[in-house]
Every structure is written in structure tokens, then in C-alpha cells.
C-alpha positions in Angstrom: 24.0 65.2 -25.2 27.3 66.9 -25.9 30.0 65.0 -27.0 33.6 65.5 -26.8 35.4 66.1 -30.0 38.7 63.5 -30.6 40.1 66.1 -32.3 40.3 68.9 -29.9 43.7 70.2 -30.1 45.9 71.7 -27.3 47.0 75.6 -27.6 50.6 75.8 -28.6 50.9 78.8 -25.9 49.3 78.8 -22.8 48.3 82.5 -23.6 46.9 81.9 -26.8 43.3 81.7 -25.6 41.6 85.4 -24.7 40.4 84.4 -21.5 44.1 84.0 -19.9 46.0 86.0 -22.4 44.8 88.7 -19.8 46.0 86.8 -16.8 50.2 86.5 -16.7 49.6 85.9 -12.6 47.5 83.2 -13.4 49.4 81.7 -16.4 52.7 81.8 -13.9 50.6 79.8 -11.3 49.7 77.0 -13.5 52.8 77.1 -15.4 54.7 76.6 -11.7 52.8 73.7 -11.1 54.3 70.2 -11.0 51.4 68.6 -12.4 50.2 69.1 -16.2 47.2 71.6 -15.8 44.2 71.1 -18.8 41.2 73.3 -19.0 38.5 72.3 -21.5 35.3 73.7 -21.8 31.9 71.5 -22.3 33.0 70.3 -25.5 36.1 68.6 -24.9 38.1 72.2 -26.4 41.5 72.9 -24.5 41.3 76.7 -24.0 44.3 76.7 -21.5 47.3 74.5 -20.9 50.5 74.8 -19.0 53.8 73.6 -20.5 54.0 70.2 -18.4 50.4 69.1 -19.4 51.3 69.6 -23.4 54.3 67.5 -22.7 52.1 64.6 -20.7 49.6 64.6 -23.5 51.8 64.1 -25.8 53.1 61.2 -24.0 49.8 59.4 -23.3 48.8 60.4 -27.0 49.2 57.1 -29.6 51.6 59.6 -31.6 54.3 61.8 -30.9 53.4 64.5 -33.8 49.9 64.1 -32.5 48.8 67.4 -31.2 45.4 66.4 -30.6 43.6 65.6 -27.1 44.4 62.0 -26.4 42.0 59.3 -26.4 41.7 58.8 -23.0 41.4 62.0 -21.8 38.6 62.3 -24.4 36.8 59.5 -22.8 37.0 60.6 -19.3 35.7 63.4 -20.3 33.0 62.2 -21.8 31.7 60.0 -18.4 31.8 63.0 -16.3 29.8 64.7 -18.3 27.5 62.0 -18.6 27.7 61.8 -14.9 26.3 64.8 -14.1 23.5 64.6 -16.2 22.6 61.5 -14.5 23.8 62.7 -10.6 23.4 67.0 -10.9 24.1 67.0 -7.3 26.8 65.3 -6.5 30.8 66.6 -7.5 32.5 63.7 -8.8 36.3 63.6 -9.4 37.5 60.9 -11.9 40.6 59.2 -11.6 42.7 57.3 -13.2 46.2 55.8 -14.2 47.4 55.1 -17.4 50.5 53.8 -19.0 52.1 56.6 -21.3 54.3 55.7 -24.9 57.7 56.3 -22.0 56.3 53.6 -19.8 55.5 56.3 -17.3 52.2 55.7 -14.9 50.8 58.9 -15.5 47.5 59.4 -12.8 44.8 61.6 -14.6 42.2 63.6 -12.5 38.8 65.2 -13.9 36.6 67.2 -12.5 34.8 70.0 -12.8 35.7 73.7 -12.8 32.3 75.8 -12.3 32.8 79.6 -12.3 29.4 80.8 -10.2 29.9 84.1 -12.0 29.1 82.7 -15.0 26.8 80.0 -16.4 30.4 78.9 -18.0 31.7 75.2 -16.7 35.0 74.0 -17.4 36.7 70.3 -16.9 39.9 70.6 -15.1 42.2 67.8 -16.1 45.5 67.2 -13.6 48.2 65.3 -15.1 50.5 63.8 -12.7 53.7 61.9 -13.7 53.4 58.9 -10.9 56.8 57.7 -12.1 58.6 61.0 -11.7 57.2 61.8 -8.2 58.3 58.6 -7.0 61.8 58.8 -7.9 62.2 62.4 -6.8 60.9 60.8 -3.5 63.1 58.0 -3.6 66.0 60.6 -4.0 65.0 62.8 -1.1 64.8 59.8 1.2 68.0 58.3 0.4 69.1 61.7 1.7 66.9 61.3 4.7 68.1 57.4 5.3 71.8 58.3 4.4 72.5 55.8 1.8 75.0 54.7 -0.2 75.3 55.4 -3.3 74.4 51.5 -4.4 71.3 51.8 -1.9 70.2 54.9 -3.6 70.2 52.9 -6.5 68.7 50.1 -5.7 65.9 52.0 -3.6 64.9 54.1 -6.2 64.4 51.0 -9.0 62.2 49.7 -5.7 60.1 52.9 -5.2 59.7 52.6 -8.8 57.9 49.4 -8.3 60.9 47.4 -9.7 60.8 43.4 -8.8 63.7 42.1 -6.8 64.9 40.5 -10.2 64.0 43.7 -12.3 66.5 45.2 -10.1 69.3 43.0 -10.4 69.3 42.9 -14.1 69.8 46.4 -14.4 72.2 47.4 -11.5 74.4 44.1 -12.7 74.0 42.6 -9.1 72.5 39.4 -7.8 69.0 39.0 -6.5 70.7 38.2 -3.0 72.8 41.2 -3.4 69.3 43.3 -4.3 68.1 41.8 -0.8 70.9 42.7 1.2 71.0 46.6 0.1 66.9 46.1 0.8 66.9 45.0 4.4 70.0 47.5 5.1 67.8 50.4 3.8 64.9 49.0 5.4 67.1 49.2 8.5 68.0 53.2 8.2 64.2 53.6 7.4 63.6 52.3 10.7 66.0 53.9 12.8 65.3 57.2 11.8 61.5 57.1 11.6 62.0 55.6 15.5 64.1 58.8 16.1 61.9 61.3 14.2 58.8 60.1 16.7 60.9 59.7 19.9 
């Protein structure tokens, strides 16, 4: 059974590796992706890497100057490979969330990346930054809802997952106040999502 190694370390430059250092279309593709982008091989190697997934592994690593393949992607890894030996026929995508050294919910996807060319297979790791997305959502709906600057605020601590009291603290407002800028939100929500489908 092939294990993956702990140590595996990323690629300082995504065209350090032959097999894309031939490929600047492709390397500009996964470099203008919003997600982190991770390609190992079989044994847990990074051979490409685009800029955000670096920076996300770095994040979810247990140390900043680490510049090997953190533990967790390791370990998912490691299940699907064990998964297909144990279910050849069936493509299984692993995810899951973890909590990075920001406090960012960073979702990590596995799966696997056959080239029928070849006999060469590949794990493809996605890296999304859950935290990020949902405040660059947040901000395009205040836009949407046309709120207030306060609203905006206190909409995107919510979207963030933010408790009612979370919310307070850090905007210096009551928990009453919090509630008020809620329902009013809630309210513009409402009246354009009724406009948008009449």
C-alpha cells in the first residue's frame, strides 16, 4: 500500500515541475482560480501548485515556516487512496472543513485526477477559503439589499456566522441594536427577492 509522505513539500514556483513548466496556458488557468489548486501524484508529492493553494497550506499547516504538506491534507490523502483500493469503481470526492492558524474555515476537496493517456493518476486537492467567500458575498449583497453602511457591517459579522452577541461586542452596539439592523436587512432581503421573482 502506498503511503503518503508527511514530508512532501510544496514547489516554490508553480513552474518548477517539468510537466507544467511547458504549459504557461495552463499555469495562468490555475493561477486565476479563486480556490488553492494542489496536484500530487500517488505518493502524496506536490508536483504543481498555484499561488493561493501555497498560501492556504501554509495556513492550515501547524507552522508558518513549515513548507511541508500539512497534516491533514496528508491524511485525506491517504483515505482516498485507501478508498479505491477497497471501491475501484466508484469516484469518490472527499470533503472536508477545517479550521486554519487565521481562524479561517478553509473546505478541502480530494479527488482524483486520472489522465486516460497515461497510466499516471494524480490527487487534485481544492482549497477553498469558506470565510473569504462568505464575506465577499456578504459585500455584494449589501450592494444588492442597499444597506447602510452599519447593516453592511453587521450583515457581514452575520454571514460570517457571527452570534448576535459576537456581533455586538465588536461593532460596540447592543444586542438589541444587532437585532434591529437584522430584521431591517432581513426586510430589504425580502423586498427585493419578491421583486426579482415578480
Amino acid at each position: 500500500m502506498v503511503t503518503f509522505s508527511s514530508s512532501a513539500s510544496l514547489p516554490i514556483a508553480a513552474s518548477s515541475t517539468q510537466e507544467t513548466a511547458n504549459l504557461p496556458l495552463l499555469n495562468a488557468v490555475l493561477e486565476g482560480f479563486v480556490d488553492g489548486i494542489l496536484v500530487l501524484s500517488v505518493d502524496g508529492t506536490c508536483v504543481h501548485s498555484n499561488q493561493k493553494g501555497r498560501t492556504l497550506c501554509r495556513d492550515l499547516s501547524d507552522s508558518p515556516s513549515d513548507s511541508s504538506l500539512p497534516t491533514c491534507l496528508t491524511v485525506m490523502g491517504q483515505h482516498l487512496r485507501e478508498s479505491r483500493e477497497l471501491y475501484p469503481d466508484t469516484l469518490l470526492v472527499l470533503t472536508q472543513e477545517f479550521t486554519a492558524r487565521s481562524g479561517h474555515q478553509i473546505r478541502v476537496r480530494v479527488q482524483w485526477l486520472d489522465f486516460p493517456a497515461t497510466a499516471d493518476s494524480y490527487l487534485l486537492v481544492s482549497l477553498e477559503n469558506k470565510t473569504r467567500s462568505a464575506h465577499a458575498s456578504a459585500l455584494l449583497e449589501a450592494v444588492q439589499y442597499n444597506l447602510t453602511p452599519r447593516e453592511r457591517a453587521v450583515w457581514v459579522l452575520r454571514r460570517a456566522n457571527r452570534t448576535y452577541e459576537e456581533i455586538a461586542q465588536e461593532l460596540y452596539i447592543t444586542v438589541n441594536t444587532v437585532k434591529r439592523h437584522l430584521k431591517s436587512i432581513y426586510a430589504k432581503r425580502k423586498d427585493v427577492t419578491d421583486t426579482i421573482a415578480n
